[in-house]
C-alpha positions in Angstrom: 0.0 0.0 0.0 1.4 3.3 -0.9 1.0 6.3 1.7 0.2 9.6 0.1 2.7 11.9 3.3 1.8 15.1 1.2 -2.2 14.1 2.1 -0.8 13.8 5.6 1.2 16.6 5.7 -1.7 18.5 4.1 -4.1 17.2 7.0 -2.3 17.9 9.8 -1.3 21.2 8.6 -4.9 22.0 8.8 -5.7 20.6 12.0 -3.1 22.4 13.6 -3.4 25.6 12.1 -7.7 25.3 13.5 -6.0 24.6 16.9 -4.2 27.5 16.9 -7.1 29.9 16.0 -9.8 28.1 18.5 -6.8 29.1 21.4 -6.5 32.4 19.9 -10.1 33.0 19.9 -10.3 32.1 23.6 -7.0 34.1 24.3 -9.5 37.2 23.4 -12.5 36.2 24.9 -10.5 35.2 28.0 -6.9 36.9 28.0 -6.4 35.1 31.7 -6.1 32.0 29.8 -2.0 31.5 29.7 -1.1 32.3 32.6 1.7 35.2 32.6 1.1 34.7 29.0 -1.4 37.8 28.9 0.1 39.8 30.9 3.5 39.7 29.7 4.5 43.9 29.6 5.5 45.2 26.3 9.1 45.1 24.7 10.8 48.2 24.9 12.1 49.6 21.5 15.9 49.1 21.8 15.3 45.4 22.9 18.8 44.1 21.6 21.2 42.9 24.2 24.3 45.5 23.2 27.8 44.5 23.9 30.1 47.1 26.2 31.8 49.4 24.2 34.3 50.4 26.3 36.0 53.7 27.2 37.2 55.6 24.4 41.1 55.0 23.0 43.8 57.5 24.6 44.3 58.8 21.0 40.2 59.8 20.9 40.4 61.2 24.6 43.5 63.5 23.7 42.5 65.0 20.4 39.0 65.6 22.5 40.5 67.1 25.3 42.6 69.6 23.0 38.9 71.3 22.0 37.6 70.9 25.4 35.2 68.5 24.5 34.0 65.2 25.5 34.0 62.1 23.4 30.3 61.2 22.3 29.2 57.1 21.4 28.3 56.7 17.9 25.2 54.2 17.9 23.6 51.7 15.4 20.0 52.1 14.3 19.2 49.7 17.1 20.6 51.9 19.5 23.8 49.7 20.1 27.2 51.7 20.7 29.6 51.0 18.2 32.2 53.4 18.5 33.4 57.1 19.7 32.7 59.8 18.0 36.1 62.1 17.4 35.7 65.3 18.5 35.1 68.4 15.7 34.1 65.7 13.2 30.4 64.9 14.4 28.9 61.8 12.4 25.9 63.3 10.0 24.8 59.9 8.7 25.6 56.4 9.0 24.5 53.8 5.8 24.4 50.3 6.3 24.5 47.7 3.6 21.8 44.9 2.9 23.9 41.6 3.9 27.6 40.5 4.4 29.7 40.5 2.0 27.8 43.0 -0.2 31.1 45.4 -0.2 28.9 48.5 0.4 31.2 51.0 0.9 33.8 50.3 -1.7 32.7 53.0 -4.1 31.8 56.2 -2.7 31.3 59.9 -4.6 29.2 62.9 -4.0 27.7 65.7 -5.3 24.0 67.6 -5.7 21.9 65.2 -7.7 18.9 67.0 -6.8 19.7 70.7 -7.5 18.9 71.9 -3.6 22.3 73.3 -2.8 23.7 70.1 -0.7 25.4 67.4 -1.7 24.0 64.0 -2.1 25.8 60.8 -1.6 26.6 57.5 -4.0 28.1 54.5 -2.8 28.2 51.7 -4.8 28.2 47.8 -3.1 29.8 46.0 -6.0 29.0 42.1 -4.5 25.3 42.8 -3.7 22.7 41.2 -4.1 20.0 42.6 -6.3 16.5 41.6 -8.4 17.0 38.4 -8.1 20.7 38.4 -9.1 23.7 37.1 -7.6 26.5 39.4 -6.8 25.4 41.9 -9.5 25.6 44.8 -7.5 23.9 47.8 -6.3 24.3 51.4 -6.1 22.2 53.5 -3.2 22.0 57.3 -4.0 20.9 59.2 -0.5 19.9 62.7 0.2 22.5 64.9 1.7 19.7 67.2 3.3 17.6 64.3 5.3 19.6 60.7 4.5 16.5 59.5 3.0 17.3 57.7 -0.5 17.1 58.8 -3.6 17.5 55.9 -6.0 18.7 52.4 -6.6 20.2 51.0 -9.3 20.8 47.3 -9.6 23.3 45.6 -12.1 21.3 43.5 -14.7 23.4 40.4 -14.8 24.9 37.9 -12.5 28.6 38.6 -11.5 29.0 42.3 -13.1 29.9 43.8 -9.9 27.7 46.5 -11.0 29.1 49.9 -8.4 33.0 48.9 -8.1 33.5 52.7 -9.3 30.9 55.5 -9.0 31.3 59.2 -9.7 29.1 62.2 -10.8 28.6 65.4 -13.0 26.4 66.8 -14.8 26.5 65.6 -18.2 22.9 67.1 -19.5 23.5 70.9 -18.2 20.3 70.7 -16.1 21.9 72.0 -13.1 21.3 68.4 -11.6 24.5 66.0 -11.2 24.3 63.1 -13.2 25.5 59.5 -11.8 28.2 57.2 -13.1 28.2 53.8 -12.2 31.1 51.4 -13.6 30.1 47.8 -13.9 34.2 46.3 -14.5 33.0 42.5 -14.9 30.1 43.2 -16.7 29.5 41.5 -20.3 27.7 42.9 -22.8 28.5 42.4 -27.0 29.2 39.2 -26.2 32.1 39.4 -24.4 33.2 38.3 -21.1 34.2 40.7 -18.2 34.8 43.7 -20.6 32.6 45.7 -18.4 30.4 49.1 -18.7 30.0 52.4 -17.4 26.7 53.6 -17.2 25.5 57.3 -16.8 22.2 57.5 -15.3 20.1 61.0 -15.3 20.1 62.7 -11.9 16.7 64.2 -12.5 14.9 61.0 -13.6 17.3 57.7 -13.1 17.1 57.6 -16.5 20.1 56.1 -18.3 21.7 58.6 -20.3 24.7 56.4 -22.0 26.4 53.1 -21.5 29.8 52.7 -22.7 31.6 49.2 -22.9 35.0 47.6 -23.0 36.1 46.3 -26.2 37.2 43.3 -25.4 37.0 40.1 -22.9 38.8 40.8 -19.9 39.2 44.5 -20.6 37.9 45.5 -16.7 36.3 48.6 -18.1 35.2 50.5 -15.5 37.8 49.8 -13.1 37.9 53.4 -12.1 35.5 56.4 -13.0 35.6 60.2 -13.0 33.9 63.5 -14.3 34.8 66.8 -15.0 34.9 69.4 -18.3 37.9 68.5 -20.0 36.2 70.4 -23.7 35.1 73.7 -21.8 31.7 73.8 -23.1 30.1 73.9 -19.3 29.2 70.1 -19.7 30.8 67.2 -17.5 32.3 64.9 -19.5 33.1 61.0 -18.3 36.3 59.5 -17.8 36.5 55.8 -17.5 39.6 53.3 -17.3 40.0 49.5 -18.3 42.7 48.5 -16.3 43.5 45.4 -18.3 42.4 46.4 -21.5 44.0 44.7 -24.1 46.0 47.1 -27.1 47.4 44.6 -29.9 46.9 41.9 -27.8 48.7 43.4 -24.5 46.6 43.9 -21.3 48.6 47.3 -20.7 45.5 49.4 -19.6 43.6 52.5 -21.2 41.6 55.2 -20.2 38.9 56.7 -22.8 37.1 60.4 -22.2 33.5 60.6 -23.4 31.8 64.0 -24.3 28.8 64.0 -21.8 27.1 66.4 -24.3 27.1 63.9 -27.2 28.5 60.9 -26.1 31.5 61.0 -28.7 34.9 59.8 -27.7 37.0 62.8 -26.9 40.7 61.0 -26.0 41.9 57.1 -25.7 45.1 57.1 -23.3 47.0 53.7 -23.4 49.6 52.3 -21.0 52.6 51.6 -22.6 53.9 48.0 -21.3 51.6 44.6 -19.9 50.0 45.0 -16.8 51.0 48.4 -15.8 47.3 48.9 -14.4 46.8 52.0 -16.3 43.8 54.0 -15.1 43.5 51.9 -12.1 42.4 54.8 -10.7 41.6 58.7 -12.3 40.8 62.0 -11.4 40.0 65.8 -12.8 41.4 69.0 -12.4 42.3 72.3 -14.3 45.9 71.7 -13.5 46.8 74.3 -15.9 44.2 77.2 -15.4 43.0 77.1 -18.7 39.1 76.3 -17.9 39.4 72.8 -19.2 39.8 69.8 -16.5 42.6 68.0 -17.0 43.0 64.0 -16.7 45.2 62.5 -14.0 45.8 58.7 -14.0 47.5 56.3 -11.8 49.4 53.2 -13.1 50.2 51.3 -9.5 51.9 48.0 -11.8 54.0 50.7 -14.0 58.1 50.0 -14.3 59.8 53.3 -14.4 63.5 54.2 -13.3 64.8 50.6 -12.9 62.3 49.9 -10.0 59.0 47.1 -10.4 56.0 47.9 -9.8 57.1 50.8 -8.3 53.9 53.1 -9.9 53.8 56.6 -11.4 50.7 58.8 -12.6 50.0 60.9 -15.3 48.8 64.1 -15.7 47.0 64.6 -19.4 46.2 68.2 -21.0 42.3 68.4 -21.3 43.1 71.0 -24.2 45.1 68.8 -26.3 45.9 65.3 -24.4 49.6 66.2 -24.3 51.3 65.1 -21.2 51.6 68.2 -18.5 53.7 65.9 -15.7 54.5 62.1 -15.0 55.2 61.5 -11.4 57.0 58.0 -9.9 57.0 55.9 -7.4 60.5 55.9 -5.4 61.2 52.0 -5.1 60.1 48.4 -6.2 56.4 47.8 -4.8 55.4 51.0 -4.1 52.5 51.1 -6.4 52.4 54.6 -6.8 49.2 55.6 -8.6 47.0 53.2 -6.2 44.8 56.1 -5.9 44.8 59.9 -7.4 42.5 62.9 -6.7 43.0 66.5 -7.6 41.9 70.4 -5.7 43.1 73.6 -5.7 45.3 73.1 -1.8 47.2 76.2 -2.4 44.9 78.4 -3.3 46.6 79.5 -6.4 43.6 78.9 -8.6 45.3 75.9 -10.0 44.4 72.4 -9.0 46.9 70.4 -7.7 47.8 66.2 -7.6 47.0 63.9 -4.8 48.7 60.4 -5.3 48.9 57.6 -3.2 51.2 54.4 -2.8 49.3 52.3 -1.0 52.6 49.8 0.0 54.9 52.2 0.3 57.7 52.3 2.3 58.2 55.5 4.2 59.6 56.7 7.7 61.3 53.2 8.9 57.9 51.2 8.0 57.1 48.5 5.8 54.5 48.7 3.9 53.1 51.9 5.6 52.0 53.2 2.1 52.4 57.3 1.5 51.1 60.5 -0.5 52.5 63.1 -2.4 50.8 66.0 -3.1 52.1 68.2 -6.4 51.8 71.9 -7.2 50.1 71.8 -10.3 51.5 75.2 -11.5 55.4 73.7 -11.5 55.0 69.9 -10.3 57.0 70.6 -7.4 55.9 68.8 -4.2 54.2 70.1 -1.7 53.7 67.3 0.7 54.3 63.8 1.5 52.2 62.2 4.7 53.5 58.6 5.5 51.2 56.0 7.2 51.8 55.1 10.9 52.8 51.9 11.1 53.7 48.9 8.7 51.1 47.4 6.3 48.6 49.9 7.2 48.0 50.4 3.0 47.8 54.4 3.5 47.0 56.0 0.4 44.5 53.5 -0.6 42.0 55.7 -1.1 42.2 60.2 -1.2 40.1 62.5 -1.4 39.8 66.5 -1.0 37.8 69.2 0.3 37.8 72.6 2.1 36.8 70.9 5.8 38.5 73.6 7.9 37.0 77.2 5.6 40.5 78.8 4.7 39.3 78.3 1.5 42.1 76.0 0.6 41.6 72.3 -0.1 42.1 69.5 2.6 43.5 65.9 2.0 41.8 63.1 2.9 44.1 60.0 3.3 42.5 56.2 3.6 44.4 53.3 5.6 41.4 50.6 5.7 44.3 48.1 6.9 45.2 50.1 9.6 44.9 49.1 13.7 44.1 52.2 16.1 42.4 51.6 19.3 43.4 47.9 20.4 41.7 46.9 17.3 43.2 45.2 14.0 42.3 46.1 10.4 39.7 48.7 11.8 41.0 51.0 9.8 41.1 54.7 9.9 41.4 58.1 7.7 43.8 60.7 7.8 42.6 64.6 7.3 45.4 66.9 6.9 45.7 70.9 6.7 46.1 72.1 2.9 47.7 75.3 4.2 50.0 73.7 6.7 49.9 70.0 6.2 49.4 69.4 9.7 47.3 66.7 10.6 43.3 68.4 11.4 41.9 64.6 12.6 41.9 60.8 12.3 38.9 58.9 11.8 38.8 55.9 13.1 37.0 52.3 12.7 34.6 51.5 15.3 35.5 47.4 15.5 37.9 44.9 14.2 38.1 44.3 10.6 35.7 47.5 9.3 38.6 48.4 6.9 37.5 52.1 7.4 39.0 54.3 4.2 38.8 51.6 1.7 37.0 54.5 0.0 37.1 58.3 0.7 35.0 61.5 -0.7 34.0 65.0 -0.5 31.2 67.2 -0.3 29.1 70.0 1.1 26.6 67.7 2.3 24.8 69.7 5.2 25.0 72.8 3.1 27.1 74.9 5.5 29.3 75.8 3.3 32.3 73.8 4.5 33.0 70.5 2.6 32.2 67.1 5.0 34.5 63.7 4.8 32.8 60.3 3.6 34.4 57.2 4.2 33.5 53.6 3.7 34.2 50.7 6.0 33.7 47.0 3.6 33.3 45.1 7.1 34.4 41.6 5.4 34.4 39.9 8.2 31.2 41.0 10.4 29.0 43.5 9.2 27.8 44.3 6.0 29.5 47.3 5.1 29.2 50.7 5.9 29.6 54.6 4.9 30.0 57.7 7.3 29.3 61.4 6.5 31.3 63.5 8.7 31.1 66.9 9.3 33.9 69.6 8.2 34.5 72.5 10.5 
C-alpha cells in the first residue's frame, strides 16, 4: 500500500493551524487564559542585548580634550554603541549595507543630484545582491539634506559587480548632477568581463549612456571620473580598463567621453603589460585654462629601474599632451593606487594627490604614502607617510575645504590600519592644505571594518564647509558601511 505523506502533511497542517485559532479565539475572549502569557509587559524599542563598548582610546580622549570636548558614542540604528565619536568631526549619517559580503562602501562619490544646494551621496556595493541576481551589484544614491534615499540602481546580470567605481557630473547641463556607475566585470556584446560604465540622469534615473569595453577581460570601469575636459560647461566622463587589451597586450587604457554627445573625446593607453593604467583617475584644471585635465595612476608601472614601483600621469584636457608624470621611489610602491585632484594652495590651480598604498616610508614596511604636487610647477608640496607597517595608506584620497580657509584639505585612507586595540579597523587621515598638519583621524569602530577603503567629498549639510565620507567594507562581520562626517 502506498501512503500519500503530502495528504498527511496536508491534513495535519490543517488541523493544527484550527487549533491555533480556537486558542487564539479564547485568548481574546479570556486573556487570563495562559497564565503570565497575557500579561507579559510590552518590549521596549531598543530590545537588543548591546555589547560594552568600552571607554574611548587614549588617541580619541586627547585630540578631545585639546577642544575641550567630550568624546560622544556613535550608535547603530538599534541603539547599540559602536564606537566614539572624534571630537570636531560629528557623524551626520551612518549607511548600512543589505547583507555581508555585499562590499557596500567600496565605491563612494558625491555631489547635488537634486539641484537643492547640498550634496547627495553615492556609494556603490559592487557584491550585492539585487533583483533576483547574484552578486550583480547595487548602487544606493541618498539625500544629503535628510539621509532619505534617492534611488537604486541594480546591475542587470549575475557577477557584473555593477558599483566597483561611482562618480558624478552633470552631463545634460540641467543644473542636476548626473550618476556614473562602472560595472568592471560586466558583459555585454558578447564578451566576457569587458565591463560598462553607465551614466544615469540625476533628475529621472534615466540612463543617459552606457559605454563598454572592447574586449573580454578588458575591466572597463575599473575606475570612473567626471569633470569638463572640452570647456563647453558640460561634465564629460572619464572611465579606465585597467586590463584592456592594445594589440593583444593587457597594458590598460583610459577613454574620455563627451557628456554632451556621447562621442569619444581622448583614448590614453599604458605603454607596457600589466601596468594597471587607469586603475584609478581623477579631474582637475591643472593648468588654469578652464578645461579639467586627466590625472591617472598606473600602480603595476616599471619606471626608473624599480618594479612595480607606480607613477601617474597628468593629461592636458586642451590637447591630451602630457603636462607631468610622477614615480614611485622604489620596487612595490604602487604609486598611482589612488589619485585625486583640488586647488590646496589656493593658487587657482588644481593640484595632484597620489597615493602608494605599500609604500615604504619613515622606517615602515608597507606603511604606504602621499605626495601632493603643485600643479602650476610639479613641485611637491607634501608627502604624509602611514603610521605603522602594512597599514596600505593612500588606498584611497580624497579632497575638500573641511577647515574654511578656503584652501583644499587631504583626505588620506588606511582601511588596513589598527588604532584603538583593534586590528584592520581602519582609519582616515585629514590633513591641513595650508600647513599640512594633521586636522583629525577617523577611526574604525571594530575589528576588521577596513574604514578608508573609500574616501569623498562634499558639502553635504550645506554649510558651506566641505564634509569627509568614508567607507568601511566590514568583510568579516557587518555588512559594510559609509559615514558622512562633518567639516568645520
Amino acid at each position: 500500500m502506498k501512503i500519500n505523506s503530502r495528504a498527511i502533511f496536508s491534513s495535519s497542517l490543517v488541523i493544527s493551524i484550527l487549533i491555533v485559532l480556537v486558542f487564539a479565539v479564547i485568548v481574546l475572549i479570556n486573556p487570563t487564559i495562559g497564565g503570565s502569557f497575557a500579561a507579559l509587559p510590552s518590549l521596549p524599542p531598543q530590545a537588543k542585548a548591546c555589547p560594552s563598548l568600552g571607554p574611548p582610546s587614549q588617541d580619541v580622549a586627547q585630540r578631545c580634550a585639546a577642544l575641550s570636548k567630550t568624546p560622544a558614542q556613535i550608535k547603530d540604528p538599534e541603539g547599540c554603541a559602536i564606537g566614539w565619536q572624534v571630537c570636531g568631526f560629528p557623524v551626520l549619517y551612518q549607511f548600512n549595507g543589505d547583507m555581508r559580503g555585499d562590499l557596500f562602501g567600496s565605491s563612494v562619490a558625491s555631489r547635488d543630484i537634486n539641484n537643492d544646494g547640498k550634496s547627495d551621496i553615492i556609494v556603490g556595493a559592487p557584491h550585492g545582491n539585487a533583483g533576483g541576481f547574484i552578486v550583480n551589484g547595487y548602487v544606493r544614491v541618498f539625500n544629503g539634506a535628510t539621509g532619505a534615499q534617492l534611488y537604486q540602481f541594480n546591475g542587470t546580470t549575475v557577477g557584473s559587480e555593477f558599483g566597483f567605481s561611482v562618480a558624478a557630473g552633470d552631463v545634460n547641463n540641467d543644473s542636476k548632477a548626473d550618476i556614473i556607475v562602472c560595472a568592471y566585470t560586466g558583459d555585454t556584446g558578447g564578451f566576457g568581463n569587458n565591463g560598462y560604465a553607465e551614466v544615469l540622469d540625476g533628475a529621472t534615473g534615466a540612463q543617459l549612456y552606457q559605454f563598454n569595453g572592447t574586449t573580454s577581460g578588458d575591466l572597463f570601469g575599473s575606475s570612473v571620473a567626471a569633470g569638463d575636459v572640452n570647456g563647453d560647461g558640460i561634465s564629460d566622463i572619464i572611465a579606465g580598463a585597467s586590463r584592456g587589451s592594445i594589440g593583444g597586450v593587457q597594458v590598460g587604457y583610459v577613454r574620455v567621453f563627451d557628456g554632451s554627445t556621447g562621442t569619444l573625446l581622448y583614448q590614453f593607453n599604458g605603454t607596457s603589460s600589466f601596468e594597471f593604467f587607469d586603475v584609478s583617475v581623477a579631474a582637475g584644471d591643472v593648468n588654469n585654462d578652464s578645461k579639467a585635465d586627466i590625472i591617472v595612476g598606473a600602480l603595476g608601472g616599471d619606471t626608473g629601474g624599480f618594479t612595480n614601483n607606480g607613477y601617474a600621469k597628468v593629461l592636458d584636457g586642451a590637447t591630451g599632451a602630457q603636462l607631468y608624470q610622477f614615480n614611485g621611489t622604489t620596487s612595490g610602491d604602487q604609486f598611482g593606487s589612488s589619485v585625486a585632484s583640488r586647488d590646496i594652495n589656493n593658487d587657482g590651480k588644481s593640484d595632484i594627490i597620489v597615493g602608494a598604498r605599500f609604500g615604504n616610508a619613515g622606517g615602515f614596511t608597507g606603511n604606504g604614502y602621499v605626495r601632493v604636487f603643485n600643479g602650476a610647477t610639479g613641485a611637491q608640496l607634501y608627502q604624509f607617510n602611514g603610521t605603522a607597517s602594512f597599514d596600505s595608506f593612500g588606498f584611497s584620497v580624497a579632497a575638500g575645504d573641511v577647515n574654511n580657509d578656503s584652501k583644499a584639505d587631504i583626505i588620506v585612507g588606511a582601511y588596513a590600519g589598527d588604532t584603538g586595540g583593534f586590528t584592520n579597523n581602519g582609519y582616515a587621515s585629514v590633513f591641513d592644505g595650508a600647513t599640512g598638519t594633521l586636522l583629525v583621524q577617523l577611526d574604525g569602530s571594530a575589528a576588521e571594518d577596513k574604514l578608508g577603503w573609500s574616501a569623498a567629498s562634499g558639502d553635504v549639510n550645506g554649510d558651506g564647509i566641505s564634509d569627509v565620507i568614508l567607507g568601511a567594507l566590514q568583510l568579516v562581520v557587518g555588512n559594510g558601511y559609509i559615514r558622512v562626517y562633518a567639516g568645520g
